[in-house]
N, C-alpha and C positions, 0 to 999 in steps of 0.2 A: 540433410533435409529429409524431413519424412513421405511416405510415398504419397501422403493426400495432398501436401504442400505442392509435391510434381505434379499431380494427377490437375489440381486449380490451377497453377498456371497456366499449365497448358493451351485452356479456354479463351486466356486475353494476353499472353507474352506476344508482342511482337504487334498488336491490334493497336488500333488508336480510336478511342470513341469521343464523340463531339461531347457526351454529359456523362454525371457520375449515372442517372437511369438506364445509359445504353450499359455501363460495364457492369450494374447491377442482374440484368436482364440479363448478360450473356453466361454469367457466374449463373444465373435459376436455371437456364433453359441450360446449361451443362452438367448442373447437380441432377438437374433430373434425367436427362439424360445416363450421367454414370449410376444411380440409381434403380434405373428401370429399364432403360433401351439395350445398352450393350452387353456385347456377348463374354461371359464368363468363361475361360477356359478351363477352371476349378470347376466350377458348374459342369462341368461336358456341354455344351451348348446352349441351354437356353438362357435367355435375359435373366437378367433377379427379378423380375418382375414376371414372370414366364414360371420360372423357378418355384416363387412364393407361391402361385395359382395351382402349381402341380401338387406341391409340399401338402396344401391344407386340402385337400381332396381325397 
């Protein structure tokens, strides 16, 4: 299984949502999340979103 296949599960293994909108919802709000929030250790610390704001400056 590839690392992004791991990385989405993650979000809803183990979850149980009343509609398909809640497990849609939890998949957006964790792409953006591994997107923009979390910390990179490749990176040395900041977010990719952090990162990208340093990058183009």
């Amino acid at each position: 299984m590839n690392h992004k296949k791991v990385h989405a599960t993650k979000c809803y293994f183990g979850k149980r949502f009343d509609t398909l909108g809640e497990l849609k919802q939890t998949i957006h709000e964790y792409i953006h999340y591994y997107n923009n929030e979390r910390i990179q250790v490749k990176l040395k610390g900041p977010s990719p979103a952090e990162y990208r704001t340093q990058s183009s400056s």
